[in-house]
VOGU-3710 file (C-alpha; in Angstrom, 3 decimals, decimal comma):
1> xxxxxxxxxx> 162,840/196,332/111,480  164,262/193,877/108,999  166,464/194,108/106,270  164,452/192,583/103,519  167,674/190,798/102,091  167,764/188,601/104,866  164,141/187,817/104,650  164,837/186,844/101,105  168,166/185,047/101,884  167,098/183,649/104,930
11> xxxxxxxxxx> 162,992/182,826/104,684  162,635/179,691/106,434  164,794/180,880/109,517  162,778/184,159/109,699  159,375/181,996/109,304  161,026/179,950/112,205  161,969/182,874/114,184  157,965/184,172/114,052  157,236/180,792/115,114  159,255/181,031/118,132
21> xxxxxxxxxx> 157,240/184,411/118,832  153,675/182,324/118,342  153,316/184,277/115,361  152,323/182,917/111,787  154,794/182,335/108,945  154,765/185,629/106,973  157,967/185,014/104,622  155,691/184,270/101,399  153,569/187,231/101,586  156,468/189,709/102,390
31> xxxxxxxxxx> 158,319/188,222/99,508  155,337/188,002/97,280  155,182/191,961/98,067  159,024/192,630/97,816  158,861/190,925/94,433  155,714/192,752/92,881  157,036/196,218/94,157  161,048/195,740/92,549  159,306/194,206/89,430  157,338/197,801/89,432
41> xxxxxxxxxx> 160,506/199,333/90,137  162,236/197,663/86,968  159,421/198,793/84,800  159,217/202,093/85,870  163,501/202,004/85,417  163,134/200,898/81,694  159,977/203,416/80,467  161,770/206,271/82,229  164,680/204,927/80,292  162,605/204,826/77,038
51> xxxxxxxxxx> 160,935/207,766/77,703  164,508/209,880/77,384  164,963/207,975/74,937  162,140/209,003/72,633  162,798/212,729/73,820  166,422/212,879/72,442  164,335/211,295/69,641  161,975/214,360/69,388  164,124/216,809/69,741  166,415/214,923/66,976
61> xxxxxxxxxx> 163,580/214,946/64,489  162,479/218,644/65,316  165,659/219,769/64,232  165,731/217,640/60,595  162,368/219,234/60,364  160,501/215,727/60,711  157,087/214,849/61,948  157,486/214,194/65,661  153,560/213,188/66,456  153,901/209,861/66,757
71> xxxxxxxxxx> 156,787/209,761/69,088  154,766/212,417/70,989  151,781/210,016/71,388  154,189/207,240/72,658  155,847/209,889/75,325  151,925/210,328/75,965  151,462/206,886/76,728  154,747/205,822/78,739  153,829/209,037/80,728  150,491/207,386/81,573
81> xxxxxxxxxx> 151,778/204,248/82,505  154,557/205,656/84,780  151,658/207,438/86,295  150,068/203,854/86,964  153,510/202,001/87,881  154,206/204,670/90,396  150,715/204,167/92,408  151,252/200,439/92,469  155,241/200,650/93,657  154,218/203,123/96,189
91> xxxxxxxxxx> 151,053/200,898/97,664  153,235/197,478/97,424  155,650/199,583/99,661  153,359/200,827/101,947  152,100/196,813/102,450  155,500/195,994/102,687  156,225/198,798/105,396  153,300/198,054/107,094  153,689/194,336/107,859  157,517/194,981/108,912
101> xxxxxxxxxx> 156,931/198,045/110,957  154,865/195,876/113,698  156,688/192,395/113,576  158,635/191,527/116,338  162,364/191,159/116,437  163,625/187,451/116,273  164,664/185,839/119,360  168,506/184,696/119,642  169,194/181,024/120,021  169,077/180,383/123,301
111> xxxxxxxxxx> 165,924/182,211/124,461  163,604/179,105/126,029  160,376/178,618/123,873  157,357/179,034/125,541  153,836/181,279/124,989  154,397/183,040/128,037  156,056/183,803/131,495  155,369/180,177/132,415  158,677/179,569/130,171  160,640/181,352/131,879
121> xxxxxxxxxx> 164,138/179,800/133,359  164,936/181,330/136,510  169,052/181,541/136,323  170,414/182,615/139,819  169,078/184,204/143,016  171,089/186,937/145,457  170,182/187,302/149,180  168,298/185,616/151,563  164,582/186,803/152,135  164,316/188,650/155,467
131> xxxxxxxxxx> 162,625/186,904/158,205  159,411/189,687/158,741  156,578/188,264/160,766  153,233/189,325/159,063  155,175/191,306/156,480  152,664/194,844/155,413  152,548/195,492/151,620  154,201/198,320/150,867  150,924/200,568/150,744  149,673/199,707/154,341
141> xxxxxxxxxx> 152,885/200,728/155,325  152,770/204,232/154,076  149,144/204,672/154,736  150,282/203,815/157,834  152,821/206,035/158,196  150,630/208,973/156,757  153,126/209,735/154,580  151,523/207,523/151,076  148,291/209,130/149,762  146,563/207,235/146,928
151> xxxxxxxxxx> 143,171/209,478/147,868  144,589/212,512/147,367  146,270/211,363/143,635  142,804/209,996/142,813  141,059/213,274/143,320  143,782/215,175/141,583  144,641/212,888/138,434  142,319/209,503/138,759  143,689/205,970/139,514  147,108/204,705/138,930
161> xxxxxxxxxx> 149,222/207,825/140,780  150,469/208,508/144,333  151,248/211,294/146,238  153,950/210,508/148,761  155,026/213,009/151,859  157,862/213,811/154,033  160,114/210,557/154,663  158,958/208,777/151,409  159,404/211,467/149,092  162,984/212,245/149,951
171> xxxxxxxxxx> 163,718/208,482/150,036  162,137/208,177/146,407  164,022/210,817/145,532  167,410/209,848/147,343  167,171/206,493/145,202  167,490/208,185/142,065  169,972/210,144/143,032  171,623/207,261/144,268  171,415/204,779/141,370  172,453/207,987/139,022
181> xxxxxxxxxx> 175,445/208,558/140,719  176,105/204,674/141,274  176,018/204,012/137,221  178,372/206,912/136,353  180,911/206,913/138,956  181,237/203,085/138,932  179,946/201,711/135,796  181,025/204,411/132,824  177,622/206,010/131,570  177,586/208,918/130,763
191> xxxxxxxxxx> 174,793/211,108/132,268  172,387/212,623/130,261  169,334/215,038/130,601  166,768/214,493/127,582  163,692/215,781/126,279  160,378/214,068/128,071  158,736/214,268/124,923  159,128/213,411/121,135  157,721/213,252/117,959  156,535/210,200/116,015
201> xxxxxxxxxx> 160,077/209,244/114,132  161,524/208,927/117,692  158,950/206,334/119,293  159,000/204,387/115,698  162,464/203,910/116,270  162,949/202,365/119,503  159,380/200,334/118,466  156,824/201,869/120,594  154,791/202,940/116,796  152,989/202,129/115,372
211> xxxxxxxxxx> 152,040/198,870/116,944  151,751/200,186/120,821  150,065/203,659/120,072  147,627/202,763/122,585  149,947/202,577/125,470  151,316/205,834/125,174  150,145/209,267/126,006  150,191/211,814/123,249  150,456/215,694/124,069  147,721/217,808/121,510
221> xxxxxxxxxx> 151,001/219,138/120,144  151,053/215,920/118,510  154,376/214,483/120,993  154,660/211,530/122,838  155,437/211,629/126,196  158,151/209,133/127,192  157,089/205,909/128,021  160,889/205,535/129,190  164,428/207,242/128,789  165,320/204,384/125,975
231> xxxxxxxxxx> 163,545/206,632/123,805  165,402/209,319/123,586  168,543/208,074/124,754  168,721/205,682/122,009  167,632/207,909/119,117  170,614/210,252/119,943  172,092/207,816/117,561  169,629/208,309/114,723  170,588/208,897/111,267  174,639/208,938/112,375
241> xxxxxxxxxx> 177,440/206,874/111,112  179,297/206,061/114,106  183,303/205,537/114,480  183,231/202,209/115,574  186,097/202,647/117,680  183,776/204,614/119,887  181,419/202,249/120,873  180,300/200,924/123,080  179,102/204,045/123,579  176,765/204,103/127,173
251> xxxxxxxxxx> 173,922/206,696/128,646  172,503/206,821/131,611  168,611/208,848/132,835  167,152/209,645/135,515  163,392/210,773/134,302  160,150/210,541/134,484  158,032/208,038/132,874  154,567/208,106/131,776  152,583/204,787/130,747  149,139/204,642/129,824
261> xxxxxxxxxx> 148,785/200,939/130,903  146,154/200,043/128,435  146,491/196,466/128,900  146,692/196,227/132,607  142,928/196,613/133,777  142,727/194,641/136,667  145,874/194,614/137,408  148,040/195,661/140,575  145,140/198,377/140,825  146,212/199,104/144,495
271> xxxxxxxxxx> 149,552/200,609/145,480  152,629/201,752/143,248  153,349/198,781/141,439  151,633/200,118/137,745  151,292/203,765/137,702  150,423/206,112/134,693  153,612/208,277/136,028  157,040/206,936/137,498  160,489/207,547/137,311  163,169/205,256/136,366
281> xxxxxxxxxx> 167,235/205,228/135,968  167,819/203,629/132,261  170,915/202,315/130,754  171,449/202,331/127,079  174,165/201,116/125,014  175,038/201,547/121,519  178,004/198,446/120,670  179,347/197,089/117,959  177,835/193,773/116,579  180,040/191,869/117,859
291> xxxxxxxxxx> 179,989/193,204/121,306  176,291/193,235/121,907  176,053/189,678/123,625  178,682/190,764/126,496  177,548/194,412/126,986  174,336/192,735/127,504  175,697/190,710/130,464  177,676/194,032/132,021  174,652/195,811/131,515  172,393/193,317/133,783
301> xxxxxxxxxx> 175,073/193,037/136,280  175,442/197,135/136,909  171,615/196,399/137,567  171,691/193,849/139,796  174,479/195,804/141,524  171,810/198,416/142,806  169,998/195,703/144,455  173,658/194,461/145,829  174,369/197,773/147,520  170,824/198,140/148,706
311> xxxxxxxxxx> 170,932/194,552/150,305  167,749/193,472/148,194  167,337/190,079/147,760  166,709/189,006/143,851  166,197/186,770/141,396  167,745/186,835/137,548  165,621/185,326/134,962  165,554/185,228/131,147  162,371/185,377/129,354  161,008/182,870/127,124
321> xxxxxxxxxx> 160,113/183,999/123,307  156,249/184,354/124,201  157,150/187,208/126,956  159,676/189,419/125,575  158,967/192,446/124,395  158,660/193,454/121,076  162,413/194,940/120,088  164,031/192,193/121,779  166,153/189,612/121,002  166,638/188,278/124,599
331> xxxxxxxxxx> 165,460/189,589/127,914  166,794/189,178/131,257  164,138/190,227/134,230  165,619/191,105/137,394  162,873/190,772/140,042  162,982/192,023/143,879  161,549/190,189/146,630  158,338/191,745/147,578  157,891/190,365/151,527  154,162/191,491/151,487
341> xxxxxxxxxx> 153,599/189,715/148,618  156,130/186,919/149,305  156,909/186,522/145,822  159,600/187,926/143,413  158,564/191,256/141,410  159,944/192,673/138,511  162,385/195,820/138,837  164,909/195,796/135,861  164,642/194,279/132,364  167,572/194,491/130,535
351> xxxxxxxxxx> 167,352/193,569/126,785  169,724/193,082/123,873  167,512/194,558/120,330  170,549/193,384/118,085  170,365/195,745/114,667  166,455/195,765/115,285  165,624/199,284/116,651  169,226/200,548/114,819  167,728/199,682/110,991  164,329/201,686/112,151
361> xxxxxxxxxx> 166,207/204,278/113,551  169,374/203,985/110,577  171,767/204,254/112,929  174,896/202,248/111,756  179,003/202,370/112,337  181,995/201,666/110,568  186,034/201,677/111,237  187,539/205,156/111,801  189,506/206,547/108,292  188,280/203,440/106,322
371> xxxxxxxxxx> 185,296/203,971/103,536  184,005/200,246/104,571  180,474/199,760/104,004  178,379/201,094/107,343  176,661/198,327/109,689  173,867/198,937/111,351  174,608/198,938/115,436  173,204/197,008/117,815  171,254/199,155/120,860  170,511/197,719/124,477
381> xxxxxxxxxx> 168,389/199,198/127,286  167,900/198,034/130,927  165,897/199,671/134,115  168,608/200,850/136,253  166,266/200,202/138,270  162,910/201,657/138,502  162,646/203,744/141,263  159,071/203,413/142,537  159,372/199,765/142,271  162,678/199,875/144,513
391> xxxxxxxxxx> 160,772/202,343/146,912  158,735/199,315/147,718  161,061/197,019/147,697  162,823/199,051/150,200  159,787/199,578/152,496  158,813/196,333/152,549  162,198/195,134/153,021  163,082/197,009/155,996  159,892/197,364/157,831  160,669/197,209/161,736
401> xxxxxxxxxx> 157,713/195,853/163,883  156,783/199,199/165,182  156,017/200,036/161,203  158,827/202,599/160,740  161,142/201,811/157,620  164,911/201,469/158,145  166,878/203,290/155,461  169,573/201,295/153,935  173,301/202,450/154,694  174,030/203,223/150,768
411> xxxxxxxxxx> 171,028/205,843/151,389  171,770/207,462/154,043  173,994/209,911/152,693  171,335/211,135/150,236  169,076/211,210/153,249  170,856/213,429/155,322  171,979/211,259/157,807  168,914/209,677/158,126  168,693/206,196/159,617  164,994/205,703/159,906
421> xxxxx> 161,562/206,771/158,791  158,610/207,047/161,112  155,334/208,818/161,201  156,328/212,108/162,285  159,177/212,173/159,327
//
């Protein structure tokens, strides 16, 4: 969300900005609103002004015994008009909500142009690609092994979910506990167990309303279940005035997901790479201003440490201004080499929002003990990683040739010991 001074200070730099996005310049008709709406505001100010006015004025003449009709008839008619003035302030605002409520955040500087992923720069690689002859995707392995059952999901829930069994179950759930415990022993989150649903002021202010409605699934309770843990994570910060001195202040997830993936028909519509239900590790911090562009660098390196420790070869890129998502300023993908696939797949994206989400959401901070005016925060989130993406990467990864799956040392201890997962596991 914006802060309509800067639109008014700033309008050709937020016109650019849209531009960047492939959006149309918009600074005209959002001023044209702002202006109509404060110059309703002023009106309404100086009748309501005049209107106590003439009251004193009544109850003056009432008490010298004076004729008071025609300063009744004038409270008569300012009444009327505030009526009027009030209707138009309140639809100019609504306008004016409306069209800032589902524009985009402005991209930072030095995000690369560019309509879509095309533009992306690719900035540095980790690991070497394991030599696998006639690599399996990741679902032929655990059909394979018996223990990966898209049939059974289908008849239960539809397309889009998995059942997994024995070996693949405890290894999905080993790498959450693994990344969980990896992000608050080594990398200072805090841990935090939150609500998997929420109500509408929660998903407007991390972004996902009104513009993405459709993505979403909605309990008849009228909550949202989470599309991730930003959600709630970052909305712990809501409507607070933070000491600054506490920031950056960072939470950690392990949840559930659940993603209505309205926009992906056709689209990875075999395996566990898109499901309607997932669960992820998410980071969130809550900085300073000024601390926003280096927390967002720690916070994509304690990603691409889980891929480190799991020995998963992966690239780092930053997205260009046509494929980041909405609330962002600047993206960085992390994406996992995929052997079946022989290409690089997205696992993390870690993204700096800047003030954007924090002005929806009002959070804001100022120095301990001082009665400075409050700035608004700046909030970052990043997949820590996603776990059912990872499970892949993992079985692909460290297929063996007899089509068992080799469990990765920083696993084992959440496996029991185990070193290896066959078809009997």
């Amino acid at each position: 969300m914006f802060d309509l001074r800067f639109i008014r200070d700033y309008p050709v730099l937020f016109d650019r900005g849209m531009i960047r996005r492939g959006l149309s310049s918009r600074s005209v008709e959002i001023l044209g609103l702002d202006s109509r709406r404060r110059a309703a505001q002023t009106e309404l100010q100086t009748l309501q002004q005049q209107r106590n006015d003439i009251s004193k004025q009544i109850g003056l003449a009432k008490r010298e015994g004076r004729d008071t009709a025609a300063l009744t008839d004038r409270v008569t008619e300012i009444k009327e008009t505030l009526s009027i003035l009030e209707i138009k302030e309140k639809v100019f605002g609504a306008a004016l909500d409306e069209i800032l409520a589902n524009m985009p955040n402005l991209p930072a500087d030095d995000v690369p142009d560019g309509a879509d992923a095309e533009a992306n720069v690719e900035l540095r690689r980790w690991g070497n690609p394991p030599a696998i002859e006639n690599p399996l995707e990741h679902f032929d392995l655990g059909e394979k092994l018996a223990l990966m059952d898209f049939s059974a999901a289908a008849k239960l829930s539809g397309a889009r979910f998995t059942v997994l069994k024995g070996g693949l179950a405890r290894l999905e759930r080993a790498l959450g506990q693994f990344m969980i415990d990896f992000h608050t022993t080594e990398h200072g989150y805090t841990e935090v167990s939150p609500p998997l649903m929420v109500r509408d002021g929660a998903a407007f202010g991390t972004g996902q309303l009104p513009k993405f409605a459709e993505d979403l699934f909605k309990t008849t309770s009228d909550h949202w279940l989470i599309p991730t843990a930003e959600v709630p994570l970052t909305n712990l910060v809501a409507e607070q005035i933070l000491d600054q001195e506490s920031l950056p202040l960072r939470l950690t997830a392990l949840t559930p997901c659940f993603r209505a993936e309205a926009g992906a028909a056709g689209k990875d519509t075999r395996g566990m790479i898109r499901q309607h239900q997932f669960w992820k590790v998410e980071m969130v911090s809550i900085t300073a201003p000024e601390q926003s562009a280096d927390e967002h660098e720690r916070m994509t390196g304690c990603a691409e440490a889980v891929l480190q420790r799991l020995g998963l070869p992966y690239r780092v890129i930053v997205l260009s201004t046509g494929d980041m998502g909405f609330c962002a300023a600047k993206t960085y993908d992390i994406e996992v080499w995929l052997p079946g696939q022989s290409a690089y797949r997205e696992i993390s994206s870690c993204s700096n929002c800047g003030d954007f989400q924090a002005r929806r959401m009002k959070a804001r901070c100022r120095p301990r003990g001082t009665k400075e005016a409050p700035r608004a925060v700046h909030t970052l989130n990043g997949s820590g990683v996603a776990v059912g993406r990872c499970l892949i990467a993992v079985m692909e990864n460290y297929q063996q040739p007899d089509g068992s799956i080799l469990v990765p040392d920083a696993l084992r201890r959440y496996m029991g010991g185990q070193e290896r997962i066959a078809a009997d596991a």
